[in-house]
C-alpha positions in Angstrom: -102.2 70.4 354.7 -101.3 74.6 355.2 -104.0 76.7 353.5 -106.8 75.1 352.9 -109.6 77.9 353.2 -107.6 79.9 351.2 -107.1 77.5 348.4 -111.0 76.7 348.5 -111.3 81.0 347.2 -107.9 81.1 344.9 -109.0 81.5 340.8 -112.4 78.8 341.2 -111.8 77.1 337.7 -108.4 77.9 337.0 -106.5 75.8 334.5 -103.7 76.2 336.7 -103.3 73.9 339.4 -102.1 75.2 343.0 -98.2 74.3 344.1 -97.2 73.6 347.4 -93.9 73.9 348.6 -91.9 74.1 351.7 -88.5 75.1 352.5 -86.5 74.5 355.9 -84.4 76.3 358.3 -81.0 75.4 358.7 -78.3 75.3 361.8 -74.9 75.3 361.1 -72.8 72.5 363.4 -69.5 74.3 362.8 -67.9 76.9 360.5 -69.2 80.4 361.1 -68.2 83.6 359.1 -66.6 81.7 356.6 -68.9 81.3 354.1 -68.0 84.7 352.6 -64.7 83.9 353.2 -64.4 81.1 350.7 -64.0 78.8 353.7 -65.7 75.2 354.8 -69.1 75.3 356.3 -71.4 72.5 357.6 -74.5 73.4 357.7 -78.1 70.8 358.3 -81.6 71.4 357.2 -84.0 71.1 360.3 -87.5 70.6 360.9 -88.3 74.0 361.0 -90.1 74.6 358.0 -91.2 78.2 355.7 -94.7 76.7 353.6 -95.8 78.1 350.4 -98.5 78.0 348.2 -98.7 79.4 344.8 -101.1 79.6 341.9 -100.7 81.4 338.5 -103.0 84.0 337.7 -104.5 85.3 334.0 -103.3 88.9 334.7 -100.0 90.8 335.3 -100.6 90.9 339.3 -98.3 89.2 341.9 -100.1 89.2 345.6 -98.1 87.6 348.5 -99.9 87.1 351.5 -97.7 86.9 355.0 -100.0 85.1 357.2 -97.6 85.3 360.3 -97.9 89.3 360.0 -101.1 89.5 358.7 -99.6 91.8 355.4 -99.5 91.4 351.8 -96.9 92.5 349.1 -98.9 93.5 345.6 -97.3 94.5 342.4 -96.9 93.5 338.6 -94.7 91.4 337.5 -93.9 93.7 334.7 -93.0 96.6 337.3 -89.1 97.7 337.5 -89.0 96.2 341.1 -87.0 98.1 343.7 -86.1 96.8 347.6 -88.9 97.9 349.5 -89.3 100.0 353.1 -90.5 96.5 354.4 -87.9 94.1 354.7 -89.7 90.9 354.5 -90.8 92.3 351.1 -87.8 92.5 350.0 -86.6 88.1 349.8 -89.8 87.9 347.1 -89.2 91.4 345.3 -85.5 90.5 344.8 -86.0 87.0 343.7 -88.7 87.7 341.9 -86.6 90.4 340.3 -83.7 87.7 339.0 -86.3 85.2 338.3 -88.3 86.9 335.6 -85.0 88.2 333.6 -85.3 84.1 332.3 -88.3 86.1 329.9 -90.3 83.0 330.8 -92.6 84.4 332.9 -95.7 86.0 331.0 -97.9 86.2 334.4 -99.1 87.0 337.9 -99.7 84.3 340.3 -101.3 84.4 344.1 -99.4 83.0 346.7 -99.5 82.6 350.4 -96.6 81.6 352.9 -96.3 80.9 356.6 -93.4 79.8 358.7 -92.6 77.6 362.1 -89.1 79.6 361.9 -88.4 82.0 364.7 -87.3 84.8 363.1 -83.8 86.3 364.3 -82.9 83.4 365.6 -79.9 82.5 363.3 -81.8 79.3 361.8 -82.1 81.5 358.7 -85.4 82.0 358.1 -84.6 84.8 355.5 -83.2 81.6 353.3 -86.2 79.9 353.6 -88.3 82.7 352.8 -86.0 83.4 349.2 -85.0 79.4 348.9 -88.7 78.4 349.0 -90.7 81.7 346.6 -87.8 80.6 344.2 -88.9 77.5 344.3 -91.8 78.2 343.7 -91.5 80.2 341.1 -89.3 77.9 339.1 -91.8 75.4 339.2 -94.8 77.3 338.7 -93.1 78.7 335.4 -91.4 75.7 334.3 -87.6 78.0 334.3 -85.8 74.6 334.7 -83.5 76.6 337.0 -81.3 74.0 338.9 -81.1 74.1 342.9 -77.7 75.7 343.0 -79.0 78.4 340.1 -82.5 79.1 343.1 -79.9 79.0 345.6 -77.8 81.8 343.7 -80.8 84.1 342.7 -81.9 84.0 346.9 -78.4 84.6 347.9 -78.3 87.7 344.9 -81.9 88.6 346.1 -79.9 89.4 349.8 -77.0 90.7 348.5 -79.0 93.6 346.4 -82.7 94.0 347.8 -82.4 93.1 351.9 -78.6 94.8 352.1 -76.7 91.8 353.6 -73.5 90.6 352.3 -74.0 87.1 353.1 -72.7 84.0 351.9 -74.0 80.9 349.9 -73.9 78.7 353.1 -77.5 79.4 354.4 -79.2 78.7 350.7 -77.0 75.6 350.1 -77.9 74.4 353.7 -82.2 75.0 352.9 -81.6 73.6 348.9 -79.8 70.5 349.6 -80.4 69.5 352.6 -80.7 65.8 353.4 -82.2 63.8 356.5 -79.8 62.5 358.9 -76.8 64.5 357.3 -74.5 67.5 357.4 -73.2 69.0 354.3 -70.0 69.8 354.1 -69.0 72.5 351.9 -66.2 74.1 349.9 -67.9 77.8 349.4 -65.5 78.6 346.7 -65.7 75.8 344.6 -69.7 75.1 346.1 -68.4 71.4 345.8 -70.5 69.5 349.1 -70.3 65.8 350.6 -72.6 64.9 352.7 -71.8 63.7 356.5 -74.1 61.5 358.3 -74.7 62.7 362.1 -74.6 59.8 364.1 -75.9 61.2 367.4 -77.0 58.4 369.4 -77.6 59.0 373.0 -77.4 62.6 372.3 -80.3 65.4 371.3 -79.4 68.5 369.2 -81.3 71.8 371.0 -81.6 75.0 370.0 -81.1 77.8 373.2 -82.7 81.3 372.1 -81.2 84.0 373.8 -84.5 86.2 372.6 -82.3 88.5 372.0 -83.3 89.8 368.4 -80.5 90.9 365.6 -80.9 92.8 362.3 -77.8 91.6 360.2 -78.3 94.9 358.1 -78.2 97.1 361.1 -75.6 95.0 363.1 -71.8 94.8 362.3 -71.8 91.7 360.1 -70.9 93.9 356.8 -68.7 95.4 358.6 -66.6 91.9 359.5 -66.8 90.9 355.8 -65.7 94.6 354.9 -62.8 93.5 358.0 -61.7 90.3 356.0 -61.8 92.1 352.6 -58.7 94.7 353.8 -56.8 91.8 355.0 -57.4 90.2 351.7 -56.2 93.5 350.2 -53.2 93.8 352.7 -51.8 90.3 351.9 -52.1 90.3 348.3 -49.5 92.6 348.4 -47.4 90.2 350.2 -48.7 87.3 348.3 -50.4 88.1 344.9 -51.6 83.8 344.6 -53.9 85.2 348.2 -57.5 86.1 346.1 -59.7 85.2 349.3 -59.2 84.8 353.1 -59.5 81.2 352.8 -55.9 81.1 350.8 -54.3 83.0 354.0 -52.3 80.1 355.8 -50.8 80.3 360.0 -47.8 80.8 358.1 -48.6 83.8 356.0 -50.0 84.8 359.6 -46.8 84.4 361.0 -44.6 86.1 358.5 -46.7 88.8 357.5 -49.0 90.2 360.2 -46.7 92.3 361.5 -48.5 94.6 358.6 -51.9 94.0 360.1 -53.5 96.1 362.9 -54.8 94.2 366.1 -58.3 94.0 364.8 -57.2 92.6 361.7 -55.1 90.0 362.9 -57.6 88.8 365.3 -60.2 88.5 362.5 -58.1 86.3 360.4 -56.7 84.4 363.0 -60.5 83.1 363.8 -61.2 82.1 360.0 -58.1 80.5 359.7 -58.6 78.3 362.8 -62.4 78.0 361.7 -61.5 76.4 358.6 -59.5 73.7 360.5 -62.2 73.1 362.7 -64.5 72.0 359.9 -62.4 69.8 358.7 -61.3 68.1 362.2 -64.9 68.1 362.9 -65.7 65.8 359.8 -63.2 63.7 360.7 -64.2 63.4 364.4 -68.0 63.1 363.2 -66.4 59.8 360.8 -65.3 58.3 363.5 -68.5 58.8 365.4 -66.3 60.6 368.2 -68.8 63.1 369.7 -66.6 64.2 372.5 -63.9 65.8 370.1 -66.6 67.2 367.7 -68.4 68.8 370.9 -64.6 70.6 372.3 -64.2 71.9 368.4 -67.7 73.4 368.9 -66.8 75.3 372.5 -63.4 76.2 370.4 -65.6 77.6 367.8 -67.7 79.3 370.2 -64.4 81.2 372.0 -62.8 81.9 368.6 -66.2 83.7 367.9 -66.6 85.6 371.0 -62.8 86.9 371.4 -61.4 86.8 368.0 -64.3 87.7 365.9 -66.1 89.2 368.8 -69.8 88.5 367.3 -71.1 87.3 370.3 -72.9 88.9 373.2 -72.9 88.6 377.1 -75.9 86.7 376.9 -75.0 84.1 374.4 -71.3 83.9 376.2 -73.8 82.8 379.4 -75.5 80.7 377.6 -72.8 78.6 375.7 -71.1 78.6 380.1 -73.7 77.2 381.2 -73.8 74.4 378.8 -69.7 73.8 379.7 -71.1 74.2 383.3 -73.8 71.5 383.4 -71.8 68.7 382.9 -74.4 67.2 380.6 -73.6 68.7 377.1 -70.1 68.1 375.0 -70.9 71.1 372.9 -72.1 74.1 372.8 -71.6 77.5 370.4 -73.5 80.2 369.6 -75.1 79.8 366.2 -75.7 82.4 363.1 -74.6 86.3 362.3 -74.0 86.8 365.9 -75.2 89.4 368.2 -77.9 87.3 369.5 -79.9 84.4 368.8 -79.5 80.8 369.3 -76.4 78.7 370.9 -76.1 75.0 369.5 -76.5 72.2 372.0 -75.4 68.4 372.1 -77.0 67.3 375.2 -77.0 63.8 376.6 -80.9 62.6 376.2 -82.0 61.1 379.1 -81.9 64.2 380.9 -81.9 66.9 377.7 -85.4 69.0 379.0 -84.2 68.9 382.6 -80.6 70.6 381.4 -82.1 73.2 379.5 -85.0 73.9 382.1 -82.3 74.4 384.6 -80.1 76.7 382.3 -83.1 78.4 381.2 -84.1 79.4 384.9 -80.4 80.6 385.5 -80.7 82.7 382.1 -84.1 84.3 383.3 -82.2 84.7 386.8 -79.5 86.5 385.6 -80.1 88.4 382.4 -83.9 89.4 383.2 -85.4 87.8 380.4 -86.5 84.2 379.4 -85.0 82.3 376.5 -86.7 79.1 374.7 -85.1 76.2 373.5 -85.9 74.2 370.3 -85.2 69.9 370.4 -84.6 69.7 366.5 -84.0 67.1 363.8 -82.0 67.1 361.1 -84.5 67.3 357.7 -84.3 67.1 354.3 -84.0 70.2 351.8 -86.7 72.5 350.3 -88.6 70.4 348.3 -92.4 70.7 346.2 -95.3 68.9 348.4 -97.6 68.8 345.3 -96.9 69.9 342.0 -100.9 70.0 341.3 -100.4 66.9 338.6 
């Protein structure tokens, strides 16, 4: 077990017993950019876990101890929180924030985290980090929040205190994740069935680019400020169009004549994206790999061209995986801009693949990516509730 020295020094005597959580990354099999569209999503839990340890305290003070970074967040729980000049500060200000408006909590507590996520990666590590305090904190105060209500405050606590717009797939994906299976869901309605991954002969792998992304200093607001005006556009067409997901190939057809080139590219991509999730669910029912691995290369060009979130070195990447002969999909993964592609490589051969596109990556973009053989996990979950 995480933390043990530091457990050994926390509150000697305390009547409150220690909690120990941990929450995972996620990847997202297909259906990117349309969380915040209202759209289908199917997202995994992985074994890529954020740990936590918390204990309540007999005074107002709240200390958070990154061991990754080596830094610590301090403050009262009583204090009007604002976001903070450190972003990582910001996922346990924000939630804490939400959390104590309940009026339930009536202390500080001590609590130390570390994490096996790579960070701007697009596993969402940032979930993780709110999904898992919340958590936390829920159990440690006995709030009696429900997973989708921790799922909502981490989502609010990026919305308001980290300054990205992002949607409720990445919480859902680290809240209810379950081992062996997808979960398919409706982000409007946040109705989810789950869909077992049958993969066989094959090995899911991770490709990081190493090239790092900032969502709040990228362009993903600004895509989700790009779907918003086309929303706006076509209400005036249709007023029954509230979101992107109620915009059909047929409202495309009649109507976006109105929309400028940008526009109609963007919501030509989350239409399409949409209808890949479902096809892919289908494909992954009848255990047909082959189709669900040409809806992820779709995915992948749809994301590059359409919604142009992609980057030369991810584009090489997701190539080289058509290119090998070895692996039936391949997309990049996340915000965009960098980060991971998605791999379903055959498995007797899986390192040997991505050892010989890793050389060609170093070869010709001058740097050296890392790859990740994951498993599909269950959701964030309490270790030991200190009963």
């Amino acid at each position: 077990m995480r933390f043990e020295k530091e457990l050994s020094g926390w509150e000697n005597g305390s009547k409150h017993n220690p909690i120990w959580v941990n929450a995972p990354a996620r990847i997202n099999l297909i259906g990117e950019h349309t969380d915040y569209n209202y759209g289908f999503v199917l997202p995994a839990a992985i074994d890529k876990v954020a740990y936590f340890l918390i204990q309540l305290r007999e005074d107002n003070h709240c200390k958070v101890e990154a061991k990754d970074i080596g830094d610590h967040l301090i403050f009262d729980f009583q204090d009007d929180l604002k976001p903070s000049a450190k972003n990582w500060q910001n996922y346990f200000l924000g939630v804490m924030h939400y959390m104590k408006s309940s009026g339930k909590v009536k202390q500080g507590f001590n609590l130390v985290f570390e994490s096996d996520i790579p960070t701007g990666a697009g596993m969402s590590s940032s979930a993780a980090l709110a999904c898992g305090f919340g958590m936390a904190i829920n159990e440690a105060y006995q709030l009696g929040l429900s997973k989708q209500e921790i799922a909502e405050i981490a989502q609010l606590a990026e919305h308001h205190f980290v300054g990205v717009k992002c949607g409720i797939m990445d919480q859902y994906a680290c809240m209810f994740g379950m081992e062996g299976h997808a979960l398919k869901l409706d982000c409007r309605t946040f109705q989810y069935q789950y869909q077992k991954i049958q993969l066989d002969d094959y090995q899911l792998v991770l490709i990081d680019s190493k090239v790092k992304h900032e969502l709040t200093s990228t362009e993903y607001n600004k895509r989700r400020e790009e779907c918003e005006r086309v929303v706006s556009i076509f209400k005036k067409q249709d007023p029954a169009i509230a979101t992107l997901r109620d915009v059909t190939q047929e409202h495309l057809a009649n109507f976006g004549k109105v929309l400028d080139s940008v526009a109609f590219k963007r919501c030509d991509y989350v239409i399409n994206e949409n209808r890949r999730v479902v096809e892919a669910c289908q494909a992954l029912h009848a255990n047909d790999l082959q189709l669900f691995g040409a809806l992820m290369y779709q995915s992948h060009k749809g994301l590059a061209h359409d919604y142009e979130v992609s980057c030369k070195e991810l584009d090489f990447l997701v190539d080289a995986a058509r290119q090998s002969g070895h692996i039936i999909g391949s997309r990049m993964m996340g915000g965009g801009f960098g980060g991971c592609t998605l791999n379903i490589i055959a498995q007797p051969n899986a390192q040997e693949v991505v050892n010989s596109i890793l050389s060609s990556y170093k070869e010709k973009m001058g740097r050296d990516g890392e790859s990740y053989f994951i498993e599909i996990k269950e959701g964030c979950k309490i270790l030991d509730s200190g009963a």
